[in-house]
C-alpha positions as CSV (number, residue, x, y, z in Angstrom):
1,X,-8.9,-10.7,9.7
2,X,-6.2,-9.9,7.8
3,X,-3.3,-13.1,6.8
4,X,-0.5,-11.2,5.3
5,X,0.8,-8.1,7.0
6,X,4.0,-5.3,6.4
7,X,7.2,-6.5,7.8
8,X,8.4,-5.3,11.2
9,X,11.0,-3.4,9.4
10,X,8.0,-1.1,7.1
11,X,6.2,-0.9,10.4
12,X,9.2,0.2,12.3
13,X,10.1,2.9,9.6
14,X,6.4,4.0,9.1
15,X,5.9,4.6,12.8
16,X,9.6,6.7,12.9
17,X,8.1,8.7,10.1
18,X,11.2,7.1,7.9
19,X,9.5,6.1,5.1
20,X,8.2,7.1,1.8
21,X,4.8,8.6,0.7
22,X,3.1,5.6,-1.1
23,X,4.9,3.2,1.7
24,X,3.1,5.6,4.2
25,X,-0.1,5.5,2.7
26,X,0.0,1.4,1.8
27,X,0.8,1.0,5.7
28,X,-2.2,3.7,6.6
29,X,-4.4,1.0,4.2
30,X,-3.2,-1.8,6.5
31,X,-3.7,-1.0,9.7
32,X,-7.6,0.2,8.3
33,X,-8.2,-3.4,8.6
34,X,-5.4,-5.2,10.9
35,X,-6.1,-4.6,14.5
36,X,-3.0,-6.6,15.3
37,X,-0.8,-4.5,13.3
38,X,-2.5,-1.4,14.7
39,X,-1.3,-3.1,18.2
40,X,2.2,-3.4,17.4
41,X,2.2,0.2,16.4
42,X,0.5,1.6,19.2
43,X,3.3,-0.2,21.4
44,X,6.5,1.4,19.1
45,X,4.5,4.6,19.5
46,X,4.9,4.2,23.4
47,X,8.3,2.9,23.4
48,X,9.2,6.0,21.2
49,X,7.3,8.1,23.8
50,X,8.9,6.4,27.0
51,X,12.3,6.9,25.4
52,X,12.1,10.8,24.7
53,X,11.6,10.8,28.5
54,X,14.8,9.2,29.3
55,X,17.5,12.2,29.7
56,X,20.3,9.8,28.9
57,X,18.9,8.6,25.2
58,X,21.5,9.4,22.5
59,X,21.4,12.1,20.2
60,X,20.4,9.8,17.2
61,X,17.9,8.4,18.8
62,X,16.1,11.2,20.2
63,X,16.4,12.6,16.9
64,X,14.5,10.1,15.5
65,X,11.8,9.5,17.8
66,X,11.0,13.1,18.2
67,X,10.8,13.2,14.2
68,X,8.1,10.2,14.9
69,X,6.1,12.5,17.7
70,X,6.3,15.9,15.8
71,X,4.6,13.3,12.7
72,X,2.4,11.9,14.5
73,X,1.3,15.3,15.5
74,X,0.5,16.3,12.6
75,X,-1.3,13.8,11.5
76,X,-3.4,14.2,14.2
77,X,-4.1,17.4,13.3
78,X,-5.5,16.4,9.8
79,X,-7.2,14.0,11.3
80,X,-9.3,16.6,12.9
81,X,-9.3,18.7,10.0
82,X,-10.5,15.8,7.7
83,X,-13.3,14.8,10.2
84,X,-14.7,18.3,10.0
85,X,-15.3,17.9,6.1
86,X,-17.7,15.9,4.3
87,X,-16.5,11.9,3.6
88,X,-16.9,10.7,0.2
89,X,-18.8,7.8,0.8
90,X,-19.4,4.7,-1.2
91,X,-17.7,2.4,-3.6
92,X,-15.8,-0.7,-2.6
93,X,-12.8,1.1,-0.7
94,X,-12.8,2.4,2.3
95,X,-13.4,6.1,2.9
96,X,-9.7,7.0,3.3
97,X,-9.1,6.2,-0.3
98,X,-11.7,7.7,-1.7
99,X,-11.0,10.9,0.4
100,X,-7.2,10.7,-0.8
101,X,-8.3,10.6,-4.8
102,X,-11.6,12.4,-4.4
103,X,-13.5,9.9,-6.2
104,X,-15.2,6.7,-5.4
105,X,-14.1,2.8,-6.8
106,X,-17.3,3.7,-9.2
107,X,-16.3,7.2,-10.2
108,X,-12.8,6.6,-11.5
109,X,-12.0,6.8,-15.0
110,X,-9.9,3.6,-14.9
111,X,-7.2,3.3,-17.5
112,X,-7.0,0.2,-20.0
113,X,-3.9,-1.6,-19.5
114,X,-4.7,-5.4,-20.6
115,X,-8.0,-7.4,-21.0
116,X,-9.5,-7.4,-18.5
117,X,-6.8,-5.1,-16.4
118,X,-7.3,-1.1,-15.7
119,X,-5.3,0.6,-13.3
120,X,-5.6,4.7,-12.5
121,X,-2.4,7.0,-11.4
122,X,-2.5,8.8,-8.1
123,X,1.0,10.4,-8.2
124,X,4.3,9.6,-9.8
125,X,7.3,11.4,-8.3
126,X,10.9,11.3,-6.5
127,X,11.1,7.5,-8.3
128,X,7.8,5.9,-6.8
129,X,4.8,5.2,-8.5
130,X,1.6,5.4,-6.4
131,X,-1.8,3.7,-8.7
132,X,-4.8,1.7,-8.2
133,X,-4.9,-1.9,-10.1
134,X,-8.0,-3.2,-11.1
135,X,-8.4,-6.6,-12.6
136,X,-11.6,-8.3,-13.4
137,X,-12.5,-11.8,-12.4
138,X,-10.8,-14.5,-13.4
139,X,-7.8,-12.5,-15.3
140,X,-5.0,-13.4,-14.8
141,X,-1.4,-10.9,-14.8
142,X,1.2,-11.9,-16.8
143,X,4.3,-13.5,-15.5
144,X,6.6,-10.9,-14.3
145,X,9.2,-9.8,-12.1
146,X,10.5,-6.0,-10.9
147,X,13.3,-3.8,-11.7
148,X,12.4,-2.2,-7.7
149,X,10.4,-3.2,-5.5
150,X,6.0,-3.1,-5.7
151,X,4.2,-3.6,-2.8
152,X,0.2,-4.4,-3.2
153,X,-2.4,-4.0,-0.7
154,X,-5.8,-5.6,-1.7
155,X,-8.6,-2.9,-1.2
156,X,-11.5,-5.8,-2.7
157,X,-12.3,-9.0,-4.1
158,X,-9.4,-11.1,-3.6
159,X,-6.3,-12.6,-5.9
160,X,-4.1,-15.8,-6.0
161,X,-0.1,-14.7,-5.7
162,X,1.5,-18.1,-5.2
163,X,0.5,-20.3,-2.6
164,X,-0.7,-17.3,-0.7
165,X,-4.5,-16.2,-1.9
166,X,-4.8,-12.4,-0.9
167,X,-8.0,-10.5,0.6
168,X,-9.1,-7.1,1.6
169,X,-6.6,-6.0,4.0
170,X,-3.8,-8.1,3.2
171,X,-0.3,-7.5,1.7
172,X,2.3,-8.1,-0.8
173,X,5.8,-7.1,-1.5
174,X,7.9,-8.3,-4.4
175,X,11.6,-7.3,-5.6
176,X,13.9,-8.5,-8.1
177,X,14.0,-11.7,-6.2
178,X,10.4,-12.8,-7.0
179,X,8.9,-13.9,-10.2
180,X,5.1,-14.5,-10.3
181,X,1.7,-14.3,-12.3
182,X,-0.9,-13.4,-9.8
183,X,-4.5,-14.4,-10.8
184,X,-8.0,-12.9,-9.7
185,X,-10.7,-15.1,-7.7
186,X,-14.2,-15.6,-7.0
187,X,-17.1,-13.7,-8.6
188,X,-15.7,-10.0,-8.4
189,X,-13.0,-7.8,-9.4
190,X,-10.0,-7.4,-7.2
191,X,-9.0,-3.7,-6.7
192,X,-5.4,-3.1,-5.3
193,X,-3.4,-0.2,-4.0
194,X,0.2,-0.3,-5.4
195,X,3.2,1.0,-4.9
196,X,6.1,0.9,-7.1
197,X,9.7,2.3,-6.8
198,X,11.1,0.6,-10.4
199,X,9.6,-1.4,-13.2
200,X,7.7,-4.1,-14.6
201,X,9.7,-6.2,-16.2
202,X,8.2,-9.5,-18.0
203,X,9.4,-13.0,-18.3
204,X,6.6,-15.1,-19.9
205,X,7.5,-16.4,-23.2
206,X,5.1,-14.6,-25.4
207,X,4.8,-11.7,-23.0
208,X,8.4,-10.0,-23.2
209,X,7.5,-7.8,-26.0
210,X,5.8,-5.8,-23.6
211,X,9.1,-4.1,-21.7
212,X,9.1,-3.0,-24.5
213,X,6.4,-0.7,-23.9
214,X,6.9,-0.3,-20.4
């Protein structure tokens, strides 16, 4: 069971079809795992769908919920197209991520980045950065802030942000406002999806250098 979960205002724009591409996909990766979370969109899906039936909704509104049906839709469609094709099986992620890159956890030519940190690229576009993070057990990232906003989804293992310690399934999301230095725990390495709208920017005393390089 999932402890950390997407605020009501990313599952409010996710299920109105209002909301980015990697913020899509990092709420997809959620609600793979939170069954409470799936709830809560299952019941905005209904409210949208009781509301398109009322004849006196406003024009906005009905704008915006038929945007979230015809969406929906659509997705449904793929979902029927994907279950016809083969799954890429395997790996420590589930299927839908493997499906999305084409590759399993194991088949990834991860990136070096820092000891003991490798992350790979799945797109980079219209000012959002969409990668896998992959740090081994016991590293540790360096203190840092953001220029945007990141938000992390743990795919495996687990990591220490805080107070909060982070599993499979659960969720992060940091702006300018936060300042941290998350650290991987237990035996295994943590793999995370994350999405990125602005920069890394560093704040540790020996580790500034590297905005630099960023």
């Amino acid at each position: 069971m999932t402890n950390t979960h997407p605020s009501d205002e990313i599952i409010e724009l996710y299920t109105n079809g209002s909301i980015s591409e990697g913020m899509d996909i990092f709420v997809k990766g959620h609600l793979h795992y939170c069954p409470s979370c799936r709830s809560k969109v299952e019941l905005l899906e209904s409210i949208a769908g009781e509301l398109l039936n009322e004849t006196h909704a406003s024009a906005e509104l009905e704008s915006i919920t038929t945007e979230s049906v015809l969406k929906k839709a659509a997705e449904q469609d793929l979902k029927e197209g994907v279950a016809l094709a083969p799954n890429i099986i395997g790996g420590v992620m589930p299927n839908m991520f493997n499906n999305l890159i084409g590759k399993t956890s194991e088949q990834i030519q991860w990136r070096f980045r820092l000891p003991g940190i490798s992350d790979y690229e799945i797109s980079d576009r219209d000012g959002e950065k969409i990668s896998l993070l992959k740090a081994e057990a016991g590293a540790k990232i360096f203190q840092h802030t953001h220029e945007g906003e990141e938000a992390t989804l743990v795919l495996s293992g687990a990591l220490q942000d805080g107070n909060n310690v982070l599993q499979a399934g659960d969720v992060s999301v940091a702006d300018e406002t936060h300042t941290h230095n998350p650290s991987i725990i237990g035996n295994e390495p943590c793999i995370c999806l994350v999405i990125m709208s602005g920069k890394v920017k560093f704040t540790g005393r020996f580790t500034r250098a590297f905005n630099l390089l960023s």
